[in-house]
Gaussian input, Z-matrix of N, CA and C with variables (Angstrom, degrees):
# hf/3-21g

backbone

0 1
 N
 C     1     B1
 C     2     B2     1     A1
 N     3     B3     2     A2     1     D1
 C     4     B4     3     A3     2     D2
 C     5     B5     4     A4     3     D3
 N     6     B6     5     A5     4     D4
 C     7     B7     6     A6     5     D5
 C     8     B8     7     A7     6     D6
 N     9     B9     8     A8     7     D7
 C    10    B10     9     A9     8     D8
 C    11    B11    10    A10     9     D9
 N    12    B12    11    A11    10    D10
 C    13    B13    12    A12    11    D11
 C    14    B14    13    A13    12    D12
 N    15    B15    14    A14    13    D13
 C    16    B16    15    A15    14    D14
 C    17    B17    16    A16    15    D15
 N    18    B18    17    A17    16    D16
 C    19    B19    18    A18    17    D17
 C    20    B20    19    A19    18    D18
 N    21    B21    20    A20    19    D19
 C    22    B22    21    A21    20    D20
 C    23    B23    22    A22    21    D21
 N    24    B24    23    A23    22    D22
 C    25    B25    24    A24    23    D23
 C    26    B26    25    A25    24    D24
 N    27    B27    26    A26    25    D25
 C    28    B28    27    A27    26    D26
 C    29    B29    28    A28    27    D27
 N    30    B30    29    A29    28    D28
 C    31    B31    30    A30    29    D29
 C    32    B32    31    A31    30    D30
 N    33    B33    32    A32    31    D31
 C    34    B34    33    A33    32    D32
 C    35    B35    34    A34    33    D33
 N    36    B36    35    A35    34    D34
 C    37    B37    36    A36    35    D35
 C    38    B38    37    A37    36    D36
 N    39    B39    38    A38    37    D37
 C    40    B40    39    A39    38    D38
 C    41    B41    40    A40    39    D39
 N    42    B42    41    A41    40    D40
 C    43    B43    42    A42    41    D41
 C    44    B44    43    A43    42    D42
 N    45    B45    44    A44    43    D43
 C    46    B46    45    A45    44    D44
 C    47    B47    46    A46    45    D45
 N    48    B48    47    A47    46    D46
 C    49    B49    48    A48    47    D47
 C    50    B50    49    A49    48    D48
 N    51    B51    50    A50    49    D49
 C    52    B52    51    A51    50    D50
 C    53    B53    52    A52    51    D51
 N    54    B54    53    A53    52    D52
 C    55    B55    54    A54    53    D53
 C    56    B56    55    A55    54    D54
 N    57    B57    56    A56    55    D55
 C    58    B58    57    A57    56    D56
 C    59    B59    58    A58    57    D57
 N    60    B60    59    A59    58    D58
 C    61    B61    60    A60    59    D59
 C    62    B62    61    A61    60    D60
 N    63    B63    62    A62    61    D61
 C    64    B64    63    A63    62    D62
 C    65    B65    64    A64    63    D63
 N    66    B66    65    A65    64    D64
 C    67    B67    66    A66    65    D65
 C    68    B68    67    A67    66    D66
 N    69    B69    68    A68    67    D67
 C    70    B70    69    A69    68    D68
 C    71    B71    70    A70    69    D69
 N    72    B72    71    A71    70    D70
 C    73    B73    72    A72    71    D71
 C    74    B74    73    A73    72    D72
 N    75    B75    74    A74    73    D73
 C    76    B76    75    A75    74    D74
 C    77    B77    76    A76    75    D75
 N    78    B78    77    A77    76    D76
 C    79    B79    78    A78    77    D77
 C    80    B80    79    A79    78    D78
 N    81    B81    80    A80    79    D79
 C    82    B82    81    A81    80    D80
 C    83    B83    82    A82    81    D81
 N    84    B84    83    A83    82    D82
 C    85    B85    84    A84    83    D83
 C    86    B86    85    A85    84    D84
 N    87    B87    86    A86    85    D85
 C    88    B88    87    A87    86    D86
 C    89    B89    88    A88    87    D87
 N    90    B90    89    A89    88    D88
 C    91    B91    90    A90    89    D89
 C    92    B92    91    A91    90    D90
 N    93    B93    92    A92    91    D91
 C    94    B94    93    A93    92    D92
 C    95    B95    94    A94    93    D93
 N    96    B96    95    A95    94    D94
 C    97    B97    96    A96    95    D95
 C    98    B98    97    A97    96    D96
 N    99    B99    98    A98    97    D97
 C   100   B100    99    A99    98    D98
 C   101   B101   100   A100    99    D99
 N   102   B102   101   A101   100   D100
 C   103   B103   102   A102   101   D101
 C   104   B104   103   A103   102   D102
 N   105   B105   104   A104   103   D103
 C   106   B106   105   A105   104   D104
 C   107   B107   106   A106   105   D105
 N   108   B108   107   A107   106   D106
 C   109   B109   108   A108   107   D107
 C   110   B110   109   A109   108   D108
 N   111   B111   110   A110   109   D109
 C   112   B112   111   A111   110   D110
 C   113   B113   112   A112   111   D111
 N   114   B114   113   A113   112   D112
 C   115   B115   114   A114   113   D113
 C   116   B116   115   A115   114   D114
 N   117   B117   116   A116   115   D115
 C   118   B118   117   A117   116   D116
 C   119   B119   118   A118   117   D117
 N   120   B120   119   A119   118   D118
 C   121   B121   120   A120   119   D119
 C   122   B122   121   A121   120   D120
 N   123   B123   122   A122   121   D121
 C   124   B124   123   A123   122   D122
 C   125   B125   124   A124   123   D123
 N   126   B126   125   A125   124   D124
 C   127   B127   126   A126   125   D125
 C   128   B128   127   A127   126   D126
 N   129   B129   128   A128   127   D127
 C   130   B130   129   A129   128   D128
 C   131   B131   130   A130   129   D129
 N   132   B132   131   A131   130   D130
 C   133   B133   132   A132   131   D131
 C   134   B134   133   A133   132   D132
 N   135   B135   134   A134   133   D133
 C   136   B136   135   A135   134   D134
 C   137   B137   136   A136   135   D135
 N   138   B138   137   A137   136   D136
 C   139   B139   138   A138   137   D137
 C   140   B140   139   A139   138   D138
 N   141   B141   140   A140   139   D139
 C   142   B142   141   A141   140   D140
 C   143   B143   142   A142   141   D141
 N   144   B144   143   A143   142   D142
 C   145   B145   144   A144   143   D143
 C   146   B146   145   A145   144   D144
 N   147   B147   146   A146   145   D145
 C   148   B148   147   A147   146   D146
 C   149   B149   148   A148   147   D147
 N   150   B150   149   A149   148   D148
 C   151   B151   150   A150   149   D149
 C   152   B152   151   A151   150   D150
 N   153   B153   152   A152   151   D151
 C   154   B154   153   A153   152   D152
 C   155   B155   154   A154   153   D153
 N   156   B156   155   A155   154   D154
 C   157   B157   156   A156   155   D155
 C   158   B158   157   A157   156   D156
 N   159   B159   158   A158   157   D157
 C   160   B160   159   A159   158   D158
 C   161   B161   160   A160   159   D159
 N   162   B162   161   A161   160   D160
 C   163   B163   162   A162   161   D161
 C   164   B164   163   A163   162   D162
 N   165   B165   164   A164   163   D163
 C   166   B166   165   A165   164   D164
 C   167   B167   166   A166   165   D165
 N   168   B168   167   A167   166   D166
 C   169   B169   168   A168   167   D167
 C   170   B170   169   A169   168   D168
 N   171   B171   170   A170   169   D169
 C   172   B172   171   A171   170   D170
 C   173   B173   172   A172   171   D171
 N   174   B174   173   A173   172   D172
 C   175   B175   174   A174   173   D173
 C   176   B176   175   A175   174   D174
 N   177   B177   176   A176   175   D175
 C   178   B178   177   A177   176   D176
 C   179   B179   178   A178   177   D177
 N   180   B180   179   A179   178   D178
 C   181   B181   180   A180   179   D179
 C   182   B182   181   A181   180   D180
 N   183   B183   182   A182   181   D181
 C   184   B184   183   A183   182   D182
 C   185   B185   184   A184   183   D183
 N   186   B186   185   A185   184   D184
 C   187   B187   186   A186   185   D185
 C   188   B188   187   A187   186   D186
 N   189   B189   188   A188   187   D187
 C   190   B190   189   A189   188   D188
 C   191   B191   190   A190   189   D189
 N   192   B192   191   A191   190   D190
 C   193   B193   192   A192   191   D191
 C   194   B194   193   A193   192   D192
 N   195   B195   194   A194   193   D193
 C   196   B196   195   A195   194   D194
 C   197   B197   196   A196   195   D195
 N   198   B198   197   A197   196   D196
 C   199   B199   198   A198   197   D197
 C   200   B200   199   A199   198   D198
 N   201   B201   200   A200   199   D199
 C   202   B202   201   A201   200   D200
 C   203   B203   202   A202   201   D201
 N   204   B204   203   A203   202   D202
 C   205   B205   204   A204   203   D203
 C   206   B206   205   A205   204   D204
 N   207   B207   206   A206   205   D205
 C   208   B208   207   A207   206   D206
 C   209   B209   208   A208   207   D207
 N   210   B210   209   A209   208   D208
 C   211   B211   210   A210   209   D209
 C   212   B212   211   A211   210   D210
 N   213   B213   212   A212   211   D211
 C   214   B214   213   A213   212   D212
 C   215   B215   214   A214   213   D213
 N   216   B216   215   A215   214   D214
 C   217   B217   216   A216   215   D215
 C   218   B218   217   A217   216   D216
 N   219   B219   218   A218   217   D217
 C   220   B220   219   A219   218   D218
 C   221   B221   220   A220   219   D219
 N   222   B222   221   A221   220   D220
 C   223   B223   222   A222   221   D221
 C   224   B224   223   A223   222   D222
 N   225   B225   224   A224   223   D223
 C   226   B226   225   A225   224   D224
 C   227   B227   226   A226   225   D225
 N   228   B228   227   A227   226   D226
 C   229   B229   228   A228   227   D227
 C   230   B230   229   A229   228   D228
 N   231   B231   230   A230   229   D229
 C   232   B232   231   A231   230   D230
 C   233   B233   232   A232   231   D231
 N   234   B234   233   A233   232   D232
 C   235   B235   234   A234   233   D233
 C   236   B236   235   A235   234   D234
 N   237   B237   236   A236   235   D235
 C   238   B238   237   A237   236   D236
 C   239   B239   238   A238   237   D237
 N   240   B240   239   A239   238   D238
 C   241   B241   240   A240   239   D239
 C   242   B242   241   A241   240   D240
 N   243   B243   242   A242   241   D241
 C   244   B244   243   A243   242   D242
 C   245   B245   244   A244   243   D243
 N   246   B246   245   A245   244   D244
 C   247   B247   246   A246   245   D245
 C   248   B248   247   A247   246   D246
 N   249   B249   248   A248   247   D247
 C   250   B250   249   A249   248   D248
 C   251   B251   250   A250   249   D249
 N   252   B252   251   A251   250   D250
 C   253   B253   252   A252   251   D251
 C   254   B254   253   A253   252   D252
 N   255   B255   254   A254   253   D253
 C   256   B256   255   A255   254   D254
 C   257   B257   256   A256   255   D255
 N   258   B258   257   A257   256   D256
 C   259   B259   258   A258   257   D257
 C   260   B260   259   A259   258   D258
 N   261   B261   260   A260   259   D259
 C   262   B262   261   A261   260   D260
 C   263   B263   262   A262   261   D261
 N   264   B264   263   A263   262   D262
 C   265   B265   264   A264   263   D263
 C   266   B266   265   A265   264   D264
 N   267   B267   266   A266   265   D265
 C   268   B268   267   A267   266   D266
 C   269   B269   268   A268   267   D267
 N   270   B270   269   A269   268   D268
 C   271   B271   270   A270   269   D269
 C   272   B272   271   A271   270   D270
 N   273   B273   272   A272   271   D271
 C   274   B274   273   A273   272   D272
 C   275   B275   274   A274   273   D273
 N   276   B276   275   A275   274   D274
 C   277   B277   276   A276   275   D275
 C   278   B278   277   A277   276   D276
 N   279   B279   278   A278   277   D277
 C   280   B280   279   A279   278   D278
 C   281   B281   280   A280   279   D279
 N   282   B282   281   A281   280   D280
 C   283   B283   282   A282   281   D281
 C   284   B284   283   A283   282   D282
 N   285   B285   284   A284   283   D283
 C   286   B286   285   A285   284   D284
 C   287   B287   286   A286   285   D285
 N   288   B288   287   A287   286   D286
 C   289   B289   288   A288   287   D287
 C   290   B290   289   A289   288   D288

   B1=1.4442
   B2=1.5353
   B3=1.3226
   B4=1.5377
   B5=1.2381
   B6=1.8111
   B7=1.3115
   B8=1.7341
   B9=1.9281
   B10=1.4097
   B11=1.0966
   B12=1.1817
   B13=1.3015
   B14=1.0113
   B15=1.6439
   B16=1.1972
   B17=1.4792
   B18=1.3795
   B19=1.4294
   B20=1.6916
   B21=1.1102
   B22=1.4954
   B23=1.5656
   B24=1.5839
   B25=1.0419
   B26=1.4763
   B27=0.7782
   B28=1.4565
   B29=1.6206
   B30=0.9286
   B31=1.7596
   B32=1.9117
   B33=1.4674
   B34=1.1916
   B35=1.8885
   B36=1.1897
   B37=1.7240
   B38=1.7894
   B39=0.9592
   B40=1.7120
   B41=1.6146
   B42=1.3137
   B43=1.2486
   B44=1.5586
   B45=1.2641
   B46=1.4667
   B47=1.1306
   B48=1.1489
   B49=1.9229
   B50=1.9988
   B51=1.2946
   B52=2.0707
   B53=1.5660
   B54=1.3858
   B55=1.7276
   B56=1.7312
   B57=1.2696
   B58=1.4757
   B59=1.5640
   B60=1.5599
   B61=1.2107
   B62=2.0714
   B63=1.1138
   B64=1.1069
   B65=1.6205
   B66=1.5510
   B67=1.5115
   B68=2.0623
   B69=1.5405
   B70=1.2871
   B71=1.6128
   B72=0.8794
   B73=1.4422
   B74=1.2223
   B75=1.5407
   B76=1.8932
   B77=1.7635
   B78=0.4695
   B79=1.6799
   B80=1.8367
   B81=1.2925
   B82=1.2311
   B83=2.0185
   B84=1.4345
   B85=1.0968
   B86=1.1594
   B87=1.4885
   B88=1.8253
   B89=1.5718
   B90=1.3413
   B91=1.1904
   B92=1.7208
   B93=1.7187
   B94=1.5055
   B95=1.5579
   B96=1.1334
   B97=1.3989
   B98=1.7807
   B99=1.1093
   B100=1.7314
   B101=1.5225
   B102=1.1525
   B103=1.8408
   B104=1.4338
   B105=1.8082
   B106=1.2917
   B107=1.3773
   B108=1.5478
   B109=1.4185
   B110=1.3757
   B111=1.0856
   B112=1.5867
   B113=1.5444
   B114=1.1784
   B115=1.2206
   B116=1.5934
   B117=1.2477
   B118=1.4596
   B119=1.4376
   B120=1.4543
   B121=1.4316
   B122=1.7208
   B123=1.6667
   B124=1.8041
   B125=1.4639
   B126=1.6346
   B127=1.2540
   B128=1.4176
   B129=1.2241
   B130=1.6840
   B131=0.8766
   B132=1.5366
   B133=1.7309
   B134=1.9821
   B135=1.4269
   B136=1.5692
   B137=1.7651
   B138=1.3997
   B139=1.6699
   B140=1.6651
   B141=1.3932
   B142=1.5849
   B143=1.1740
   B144=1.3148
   B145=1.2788
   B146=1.1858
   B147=1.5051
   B148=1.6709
   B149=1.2515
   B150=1.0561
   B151=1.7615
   B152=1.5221
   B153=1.5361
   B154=1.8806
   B155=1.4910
   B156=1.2524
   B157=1.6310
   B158=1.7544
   B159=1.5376
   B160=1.6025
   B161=1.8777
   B162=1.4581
   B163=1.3837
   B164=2.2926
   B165=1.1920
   B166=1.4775
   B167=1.0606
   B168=1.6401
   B169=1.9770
   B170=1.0466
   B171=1.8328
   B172=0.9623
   B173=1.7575
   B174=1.5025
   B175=1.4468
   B176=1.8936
   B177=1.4473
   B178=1.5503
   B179=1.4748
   B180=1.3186
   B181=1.2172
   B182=1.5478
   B183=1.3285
   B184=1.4216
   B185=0.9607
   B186=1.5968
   B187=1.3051
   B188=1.5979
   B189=0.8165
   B190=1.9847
   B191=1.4645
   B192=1.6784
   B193=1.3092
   B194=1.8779
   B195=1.1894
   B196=1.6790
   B197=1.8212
   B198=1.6287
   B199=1.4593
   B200=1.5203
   B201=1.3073
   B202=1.8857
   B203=1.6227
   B204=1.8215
   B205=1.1140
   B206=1.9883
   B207=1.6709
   B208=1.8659
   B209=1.0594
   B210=1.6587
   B211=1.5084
   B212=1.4655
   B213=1.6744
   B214=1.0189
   B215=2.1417
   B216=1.4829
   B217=1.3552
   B218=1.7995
   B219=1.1730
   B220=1.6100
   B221=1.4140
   B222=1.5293
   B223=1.0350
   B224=1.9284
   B225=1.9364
   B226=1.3948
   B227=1.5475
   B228=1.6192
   B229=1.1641
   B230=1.6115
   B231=1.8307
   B232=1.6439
   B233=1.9923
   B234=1.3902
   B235=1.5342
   B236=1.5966
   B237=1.4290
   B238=1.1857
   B239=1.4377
   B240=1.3004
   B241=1.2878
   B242=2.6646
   B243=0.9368
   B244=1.5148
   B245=1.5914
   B246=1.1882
   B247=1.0819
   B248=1.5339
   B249=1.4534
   B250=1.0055
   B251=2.0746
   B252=1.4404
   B253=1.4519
   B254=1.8559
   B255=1.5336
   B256=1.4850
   B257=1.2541
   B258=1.4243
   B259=1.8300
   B260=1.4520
   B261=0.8172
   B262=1.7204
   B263=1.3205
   B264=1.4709
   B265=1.2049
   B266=1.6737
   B267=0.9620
   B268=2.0051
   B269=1.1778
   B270=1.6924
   B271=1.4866
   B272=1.1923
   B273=1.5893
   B274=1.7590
   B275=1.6801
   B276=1.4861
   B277=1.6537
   B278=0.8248
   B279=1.6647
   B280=1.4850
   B281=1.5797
   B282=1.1409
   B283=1.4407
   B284=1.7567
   B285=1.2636
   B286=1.6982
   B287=1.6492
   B288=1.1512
   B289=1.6627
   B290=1.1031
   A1=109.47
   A2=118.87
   A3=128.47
   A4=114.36
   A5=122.91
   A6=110.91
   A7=78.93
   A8=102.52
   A9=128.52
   A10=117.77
   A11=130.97
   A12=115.47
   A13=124.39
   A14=128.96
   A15=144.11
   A16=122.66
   A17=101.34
   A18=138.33
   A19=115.96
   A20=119.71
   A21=143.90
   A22=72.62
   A23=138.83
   A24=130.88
   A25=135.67
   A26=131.85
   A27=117.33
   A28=117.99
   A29=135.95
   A30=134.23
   A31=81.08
   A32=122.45
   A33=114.92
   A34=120.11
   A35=91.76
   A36=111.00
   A37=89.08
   A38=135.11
   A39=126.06
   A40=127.07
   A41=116.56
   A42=123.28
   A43=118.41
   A44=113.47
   A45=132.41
   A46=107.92
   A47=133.17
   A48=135.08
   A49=86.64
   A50=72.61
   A51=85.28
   A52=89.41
   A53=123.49
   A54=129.32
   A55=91.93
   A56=110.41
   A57=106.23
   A58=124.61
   A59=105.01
   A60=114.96
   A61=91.19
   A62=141.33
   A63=152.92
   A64=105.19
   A65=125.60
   A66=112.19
   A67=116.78
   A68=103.31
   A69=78.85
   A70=112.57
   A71=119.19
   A72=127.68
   A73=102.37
   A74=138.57
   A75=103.69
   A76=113.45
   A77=131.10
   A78=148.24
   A79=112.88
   A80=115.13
   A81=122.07
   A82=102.93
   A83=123.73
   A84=131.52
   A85=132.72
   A86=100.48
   A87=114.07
   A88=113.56
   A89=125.17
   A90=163.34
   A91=103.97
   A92=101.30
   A93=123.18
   A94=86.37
   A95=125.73
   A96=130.80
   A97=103.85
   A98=114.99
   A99=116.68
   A100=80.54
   A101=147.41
   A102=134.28
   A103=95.11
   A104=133.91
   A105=132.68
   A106=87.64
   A107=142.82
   A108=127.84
   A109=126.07
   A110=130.68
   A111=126.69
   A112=127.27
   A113=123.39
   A114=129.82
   A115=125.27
   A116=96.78
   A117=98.10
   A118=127.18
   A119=124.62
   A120=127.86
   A121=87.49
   A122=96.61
   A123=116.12
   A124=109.26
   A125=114.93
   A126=137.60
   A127=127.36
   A128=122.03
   A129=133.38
   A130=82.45
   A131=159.36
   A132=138.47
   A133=88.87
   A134=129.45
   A135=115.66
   A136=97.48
   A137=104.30
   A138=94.55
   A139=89.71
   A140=162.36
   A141=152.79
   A142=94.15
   A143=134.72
   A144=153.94
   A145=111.62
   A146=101.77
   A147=103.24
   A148=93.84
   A149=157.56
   A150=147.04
   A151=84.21
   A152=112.69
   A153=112.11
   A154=108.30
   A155=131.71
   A156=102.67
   A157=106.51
   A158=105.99
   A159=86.21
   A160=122.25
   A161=79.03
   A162=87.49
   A163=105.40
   A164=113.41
   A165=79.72
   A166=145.02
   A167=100.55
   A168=95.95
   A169=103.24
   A170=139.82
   A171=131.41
   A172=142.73
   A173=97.32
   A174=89.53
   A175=101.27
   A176=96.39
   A177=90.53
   A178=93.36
   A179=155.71
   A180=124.85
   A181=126.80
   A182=111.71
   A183=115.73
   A184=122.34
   A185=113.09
   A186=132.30
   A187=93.35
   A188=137.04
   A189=129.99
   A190=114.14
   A191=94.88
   A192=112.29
   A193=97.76
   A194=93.75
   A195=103.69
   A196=88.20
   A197=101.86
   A198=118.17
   A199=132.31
   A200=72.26
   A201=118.37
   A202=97.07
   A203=133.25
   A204=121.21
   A205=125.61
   A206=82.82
   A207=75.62
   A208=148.78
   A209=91.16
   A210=100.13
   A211=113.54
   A212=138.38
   A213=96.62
   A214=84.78
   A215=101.05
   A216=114.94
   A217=120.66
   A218=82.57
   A219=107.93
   A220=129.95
   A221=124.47
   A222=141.00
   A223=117.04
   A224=92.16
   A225=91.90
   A226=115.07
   A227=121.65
   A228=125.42
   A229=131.03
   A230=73.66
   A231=109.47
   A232=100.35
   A233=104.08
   A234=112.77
   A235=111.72
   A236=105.23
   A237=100.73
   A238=121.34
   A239=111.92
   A240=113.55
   A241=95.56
   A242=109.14
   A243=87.29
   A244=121.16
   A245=122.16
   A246=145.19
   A247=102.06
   A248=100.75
   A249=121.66
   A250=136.79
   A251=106.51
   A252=142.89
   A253=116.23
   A254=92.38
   A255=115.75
   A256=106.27
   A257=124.41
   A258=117.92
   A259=107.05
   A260=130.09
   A261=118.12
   A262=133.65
   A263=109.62
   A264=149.64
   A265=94.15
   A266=102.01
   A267=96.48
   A268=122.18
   A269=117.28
   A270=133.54
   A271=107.93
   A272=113.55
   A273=107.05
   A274=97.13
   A275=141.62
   A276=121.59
   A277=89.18
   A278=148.77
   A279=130.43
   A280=113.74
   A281=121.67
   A282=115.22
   A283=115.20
   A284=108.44
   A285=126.39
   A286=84.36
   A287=153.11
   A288=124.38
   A289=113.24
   D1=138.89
   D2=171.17
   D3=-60.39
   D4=154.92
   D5=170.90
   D6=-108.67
   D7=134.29
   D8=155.04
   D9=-83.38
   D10=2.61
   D11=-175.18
   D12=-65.28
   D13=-32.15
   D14=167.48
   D15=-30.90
   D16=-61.38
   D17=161.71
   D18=-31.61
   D19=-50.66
   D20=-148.18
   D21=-96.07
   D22=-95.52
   D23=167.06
   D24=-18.21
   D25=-62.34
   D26=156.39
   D27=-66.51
   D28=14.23
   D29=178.69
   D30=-108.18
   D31=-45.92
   D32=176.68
   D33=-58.53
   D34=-41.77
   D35=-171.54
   D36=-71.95
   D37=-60.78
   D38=172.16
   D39=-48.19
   D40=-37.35
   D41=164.89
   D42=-61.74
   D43=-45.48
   D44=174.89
   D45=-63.25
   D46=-18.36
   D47=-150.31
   D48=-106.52
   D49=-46.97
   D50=-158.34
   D51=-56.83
   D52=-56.69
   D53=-155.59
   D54=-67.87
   D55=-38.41
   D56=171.73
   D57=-52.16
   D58=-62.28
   D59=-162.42
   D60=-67.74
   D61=-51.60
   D62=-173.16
   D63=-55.35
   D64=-54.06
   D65=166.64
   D66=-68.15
   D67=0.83
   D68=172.60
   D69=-99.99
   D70=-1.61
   D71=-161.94
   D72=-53.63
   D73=133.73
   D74=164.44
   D75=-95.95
   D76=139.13
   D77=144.66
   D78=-4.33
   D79=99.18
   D80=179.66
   D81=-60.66
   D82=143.48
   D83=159.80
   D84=-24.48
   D85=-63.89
   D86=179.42
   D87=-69.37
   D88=144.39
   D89=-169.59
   D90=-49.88
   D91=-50.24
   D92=-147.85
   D93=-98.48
   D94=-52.28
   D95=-165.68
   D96=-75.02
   D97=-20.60
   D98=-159.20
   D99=-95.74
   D100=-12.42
   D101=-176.32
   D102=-93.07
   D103=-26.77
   D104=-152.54
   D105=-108.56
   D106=-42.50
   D107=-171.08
   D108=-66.02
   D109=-36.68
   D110=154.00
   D111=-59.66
   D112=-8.49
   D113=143.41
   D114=-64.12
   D115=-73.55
   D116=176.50
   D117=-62.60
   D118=5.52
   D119=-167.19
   D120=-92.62
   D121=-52.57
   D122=-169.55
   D123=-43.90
   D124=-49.09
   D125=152.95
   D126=-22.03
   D127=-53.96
   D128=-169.76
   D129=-112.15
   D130=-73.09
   D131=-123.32
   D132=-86.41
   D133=2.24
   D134=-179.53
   D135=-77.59
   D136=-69.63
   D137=-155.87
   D138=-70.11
   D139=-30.25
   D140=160.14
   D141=-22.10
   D142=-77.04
   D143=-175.58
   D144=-22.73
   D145=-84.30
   D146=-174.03
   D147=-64.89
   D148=-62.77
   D149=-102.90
   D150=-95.33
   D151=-49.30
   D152=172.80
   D153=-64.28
   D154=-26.92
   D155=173.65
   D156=-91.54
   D157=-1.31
   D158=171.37
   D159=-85.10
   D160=-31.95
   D161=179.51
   D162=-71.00
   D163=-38.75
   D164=158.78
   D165=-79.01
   D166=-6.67
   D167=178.22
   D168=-76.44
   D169=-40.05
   D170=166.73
   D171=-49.56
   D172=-12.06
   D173=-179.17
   D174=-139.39
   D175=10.22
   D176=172.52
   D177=-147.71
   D178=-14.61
   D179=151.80
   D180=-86.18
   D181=-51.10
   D182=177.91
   D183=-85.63
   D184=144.77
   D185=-147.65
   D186=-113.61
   D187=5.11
   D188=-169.28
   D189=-164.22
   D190=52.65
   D191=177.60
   D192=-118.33
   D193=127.54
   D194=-167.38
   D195=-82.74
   D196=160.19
   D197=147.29
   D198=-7.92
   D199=-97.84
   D200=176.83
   D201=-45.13
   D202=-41.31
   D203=-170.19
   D204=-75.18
   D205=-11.87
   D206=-174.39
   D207=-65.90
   D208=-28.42
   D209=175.40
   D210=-80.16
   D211=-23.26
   D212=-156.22
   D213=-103.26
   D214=21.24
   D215=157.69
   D216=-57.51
   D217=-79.51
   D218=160.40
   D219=-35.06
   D220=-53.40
   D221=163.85
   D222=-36.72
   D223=-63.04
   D224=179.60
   D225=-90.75
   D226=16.06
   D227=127.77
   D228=-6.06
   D229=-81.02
   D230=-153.46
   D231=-66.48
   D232=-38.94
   D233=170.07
   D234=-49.74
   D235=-64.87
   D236=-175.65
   D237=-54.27
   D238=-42.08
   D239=-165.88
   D240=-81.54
   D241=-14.35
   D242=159.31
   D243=-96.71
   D244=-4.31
   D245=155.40
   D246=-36.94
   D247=-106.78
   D248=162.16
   D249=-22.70
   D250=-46.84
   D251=150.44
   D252=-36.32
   D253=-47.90
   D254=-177.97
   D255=-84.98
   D256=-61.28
   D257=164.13
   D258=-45.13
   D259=-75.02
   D260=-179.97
   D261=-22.02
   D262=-46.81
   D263=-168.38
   D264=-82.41
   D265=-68.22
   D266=163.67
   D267=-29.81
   D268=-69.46
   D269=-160.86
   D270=-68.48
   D271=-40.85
   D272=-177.92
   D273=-72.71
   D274=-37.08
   D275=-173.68
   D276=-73.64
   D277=-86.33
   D278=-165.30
   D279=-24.55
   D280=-53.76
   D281=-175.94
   D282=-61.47
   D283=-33.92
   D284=-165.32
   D285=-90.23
   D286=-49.85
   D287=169.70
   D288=-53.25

């Protein structure tokens, strides 16, 4: 059996990054633009997110990650993290109407 723990930790360390990077943002002036920017931040900072914590577990934590495996590592990264990017991106406009 695998140890996940790793896993669990960085899914924690990404959630934390995103709620971070998202409360620092400040708030554009206009009316029209301030309902659309917390969407779209939630939006881009998902696959940034993961694709940057994959790319460091891969080349600065783990030790028995082959070549040949990163990209199609990386790749479903990038899914998860618009996946994910896109739910966010939901909850804050539902919440912001």
């Amino acid at each position: 059996m695998f140890d996940m723990r790793g896993n669990l930790a960085a899914g924690i360390f990404v959630a934390l990054a995103g709620s971070a990077l998202v409360r620092s943002m400040k708030s554009p002036s206009s009316t029209v633009v301030r309902r659309l920017w917390l969407p779209a931040i939630a939006f881009i900072s998902g696959p940034l997110l993961t694709v940057g914590s994959c790319v460091v577990d891969v080349y600065c934590i783990s030790k028995y990650t082959h070549p040949d495996d990163v990209v199609p590592m990386i790749v479903s990264a990038a899914v998860i993290g618009f996946v994910a990017g896109g739910i966010g991106a939901m909850a804050f406009w539902i919440v912001e109407r």
